[in-house]
N, C-alpha and C positions, 0 to 999 in steps of 0.2 A: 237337381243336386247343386248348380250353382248357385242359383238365391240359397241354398241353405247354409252354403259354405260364407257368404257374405253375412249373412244373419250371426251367423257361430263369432264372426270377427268381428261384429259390431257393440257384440254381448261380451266380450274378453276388450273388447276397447273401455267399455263402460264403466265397467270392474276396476280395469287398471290406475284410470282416471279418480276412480274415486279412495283409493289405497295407496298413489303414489307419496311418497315423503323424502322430503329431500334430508337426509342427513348434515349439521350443523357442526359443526366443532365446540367441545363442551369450554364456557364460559368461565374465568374466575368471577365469582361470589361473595357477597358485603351483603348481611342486612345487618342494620339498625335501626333504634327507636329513634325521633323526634318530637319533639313538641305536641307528643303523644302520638306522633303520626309513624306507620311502617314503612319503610326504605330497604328497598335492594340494589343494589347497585352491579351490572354483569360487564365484564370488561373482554370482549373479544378480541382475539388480535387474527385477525384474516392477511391474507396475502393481497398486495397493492391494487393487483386486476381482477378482484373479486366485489361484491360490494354490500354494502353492510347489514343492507336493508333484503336481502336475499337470505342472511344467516341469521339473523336479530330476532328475538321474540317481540311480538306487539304490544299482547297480552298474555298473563298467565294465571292460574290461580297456585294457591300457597295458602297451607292450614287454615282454609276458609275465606280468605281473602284471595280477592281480585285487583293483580296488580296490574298499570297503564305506565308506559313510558311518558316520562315528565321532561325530562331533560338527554343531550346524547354530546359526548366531546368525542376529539380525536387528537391522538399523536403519532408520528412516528417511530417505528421502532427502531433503535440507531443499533447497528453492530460493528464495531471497530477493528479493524483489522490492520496488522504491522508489521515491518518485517526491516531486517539490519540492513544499513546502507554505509559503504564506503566507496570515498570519492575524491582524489589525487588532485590538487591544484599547485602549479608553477609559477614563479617570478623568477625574476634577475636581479645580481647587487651586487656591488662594488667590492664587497668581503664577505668573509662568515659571518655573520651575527643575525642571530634565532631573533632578536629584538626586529629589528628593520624589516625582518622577511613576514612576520606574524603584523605588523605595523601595516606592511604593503597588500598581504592577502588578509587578516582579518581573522581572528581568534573564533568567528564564527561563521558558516555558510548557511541559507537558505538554503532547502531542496525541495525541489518540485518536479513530478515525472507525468506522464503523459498516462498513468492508470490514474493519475489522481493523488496518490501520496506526497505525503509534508513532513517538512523535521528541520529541526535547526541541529546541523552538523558541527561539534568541537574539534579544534584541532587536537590532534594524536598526541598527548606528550613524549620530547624524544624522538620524532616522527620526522623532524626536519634531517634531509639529504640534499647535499653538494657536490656537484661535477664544475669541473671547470669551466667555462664556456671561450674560452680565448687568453691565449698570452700574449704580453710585450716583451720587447727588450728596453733591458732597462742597465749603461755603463756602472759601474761602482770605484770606487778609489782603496786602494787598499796600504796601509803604512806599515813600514818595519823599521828594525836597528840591529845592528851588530856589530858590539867591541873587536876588536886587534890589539893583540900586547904584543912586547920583544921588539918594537918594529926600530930598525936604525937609528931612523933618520925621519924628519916630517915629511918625507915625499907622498905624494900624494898616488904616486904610481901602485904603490904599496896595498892601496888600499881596491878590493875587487867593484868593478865599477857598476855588477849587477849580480842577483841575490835568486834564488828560485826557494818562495816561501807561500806555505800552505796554496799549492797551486798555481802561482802568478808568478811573474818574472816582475822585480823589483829595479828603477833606477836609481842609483847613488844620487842621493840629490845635497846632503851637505857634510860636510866631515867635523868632527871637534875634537881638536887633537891633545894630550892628557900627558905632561911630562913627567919621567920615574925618576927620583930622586936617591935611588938606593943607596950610589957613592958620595954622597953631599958631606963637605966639611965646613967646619964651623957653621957663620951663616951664608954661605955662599951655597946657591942651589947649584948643582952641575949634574946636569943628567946626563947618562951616555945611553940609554935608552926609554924608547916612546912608547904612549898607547892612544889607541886613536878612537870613535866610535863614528860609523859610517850612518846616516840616516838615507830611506830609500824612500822610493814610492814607486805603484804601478796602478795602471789601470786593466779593469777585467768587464766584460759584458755576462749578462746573466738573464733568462726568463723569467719572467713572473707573470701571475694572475692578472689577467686584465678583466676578470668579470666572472660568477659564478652562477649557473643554474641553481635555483633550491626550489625545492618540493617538498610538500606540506600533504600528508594523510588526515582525512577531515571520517568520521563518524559518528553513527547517531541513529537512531531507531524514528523510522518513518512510520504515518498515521496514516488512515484515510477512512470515512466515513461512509456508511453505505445503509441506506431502508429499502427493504422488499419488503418489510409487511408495516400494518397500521393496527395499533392499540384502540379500539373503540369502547369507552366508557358511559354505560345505560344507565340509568338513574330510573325506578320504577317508586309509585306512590301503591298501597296498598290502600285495597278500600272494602267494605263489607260486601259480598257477594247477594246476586239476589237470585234465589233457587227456582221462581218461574221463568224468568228469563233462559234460565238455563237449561232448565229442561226443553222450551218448545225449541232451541233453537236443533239439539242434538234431533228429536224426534221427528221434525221435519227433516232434519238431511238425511235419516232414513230413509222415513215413508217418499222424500224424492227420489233417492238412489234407487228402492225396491221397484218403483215408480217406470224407472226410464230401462231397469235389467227386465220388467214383465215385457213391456212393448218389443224390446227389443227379440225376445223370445218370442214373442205374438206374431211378430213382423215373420223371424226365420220360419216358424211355422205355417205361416200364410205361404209363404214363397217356398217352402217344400211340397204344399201342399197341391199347391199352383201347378208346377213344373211337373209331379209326381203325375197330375191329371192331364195334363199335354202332353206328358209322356205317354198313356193309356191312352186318348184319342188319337195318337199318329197309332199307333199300333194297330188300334182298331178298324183305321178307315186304309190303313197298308194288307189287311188281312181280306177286308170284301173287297178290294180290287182285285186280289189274286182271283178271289171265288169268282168273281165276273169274269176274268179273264180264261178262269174254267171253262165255266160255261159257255162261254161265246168257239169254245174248240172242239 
């Protein structure tokens, strides 16, 4: 029984081997004429860890003709892929102005990230923002004036010798004194009363900006390029087929195939037959030991 069980799987090996096919990914398709000659052209596109000549016809025939590969290229399949990118760059500067901060960072950034993507990034219009980054102090001077009328006399006691204006404390610093002539006869001035105007000054300290953070919003749509499979482009010449050729070659890989499935069958059948008759001589010569063993009691 086991040679036959061997036999039975030598005969399903044979079979298999000879009906196996491997399935191919169907081809885009080009024929045309030349120079009277026929042309087809099959363009597969397989995946990169595949390889070409595993899927690729050799030969083929076609309305009587028998086509042969003449030529083969290849490219690349490219498929693009992208996606939005935004990305904040800082400076420093002495004031506001969008000119100098665009001047100092650049109206445009390169990008580049560690998948692989590309883009040339715009600044954001409107995008730029200011914090202050540090203040000075910095003293200021500040001037005023203020008339007096009615006044007696030119004394100067008269006149207040400090002012409290818009915020600051003002010091009298020079007088000009203005005489009224309201009682004048003929031409004789005689004033019996004065007007004066006080001029002042003060000084005041005040903060300012000594320097501004700006920041600049840059965006822009990233690329990156990527192939996982390859376009391969066949180029076949057509040529008149020849009908004996054709036939012995199909007729022989029968009559071999029918050839090695008999043997194979021949074979299990030998070794059934084998085993099936060694099986019958133990039987046989286990049966007259008994009978001896009879006899001898």
């Amino acid at each position: 029984m086991k040679g036959y069980r061997i036999a039975a799987m030598a005969v399903i090996g044979v079979l298999c081997c000879n009906t196996m096919a491997f399935a191919a990914p169907k081809p885009l398709e080009e024929a045309y004429e030349k120079n009277g000659n026929s042309y087809i052209k099959k363009t597969y596109v397989i995946n990169n860890t595949e390889e070409i000549f595993d899927t690729m016809d050799t030969t083929f025939e076609l309305n009587g003709l028998v086509y042969h590969q003449i030529d083969i290229s290849s490219k690349p399949v490219v498929e693009v892929l992208t996606k939005d990118v935004k990305q904040t760059e800082e400076t420093t500067v002495a004031s506001r102005n969008d000119v100098v901060v665009l001047k100092k960072l650049g109206a445009t950034k390169q990008y580049t990230d560690e998948e692989g993507y590309q883009a040339t990034l715009k600044a954001e219009k409107g995008s730029i923002n200011y914090t202050v980054s540090g203040y000075t102090t910095k003293n200021q001077t500040k001037h005023g004036s203020r008339a007096y009328y009615n006044l007696s006399s030119m004394d100067f006691s008269q006149i207040p010798k400090s002012i409290w204006e818009g915020g600051v404390y003002l010091t009298l610093m020079d007088v000009k004194w203005i005489g009224d002539n309201n009682l004048a006869s003929g031409d004789t001035a005689v004033g019996n009363t004065y007007a004066a105007v006080g001029y002042y000054t003060g000084t005041y300290s005040v903060k300012i900006p000594s320097g501004y953070r700006a920041s600049v919003l840059y965006k822009g749509t990233a690329k990156k390029e990527i192939s996982e499979q390859t376009a391969y482009t066949i180029t076949y010449l057509g040529e008149e087929s020849m009908p004996q050729q054709e036939e012995k070659l199909p007729l022989g890989f029968i009559i071999g195939g029918i050839g090695l499935a008999l043997a194979a069958i021949g074979t299990g059948i030998y070794l059934f037959l084998r085993d099936k008759r060694n099986s019958l001589e133990e039987e046989t010569e286990e049966s007259e030991q008994e009978e001896t063993k009879d006899a001898d009691v």
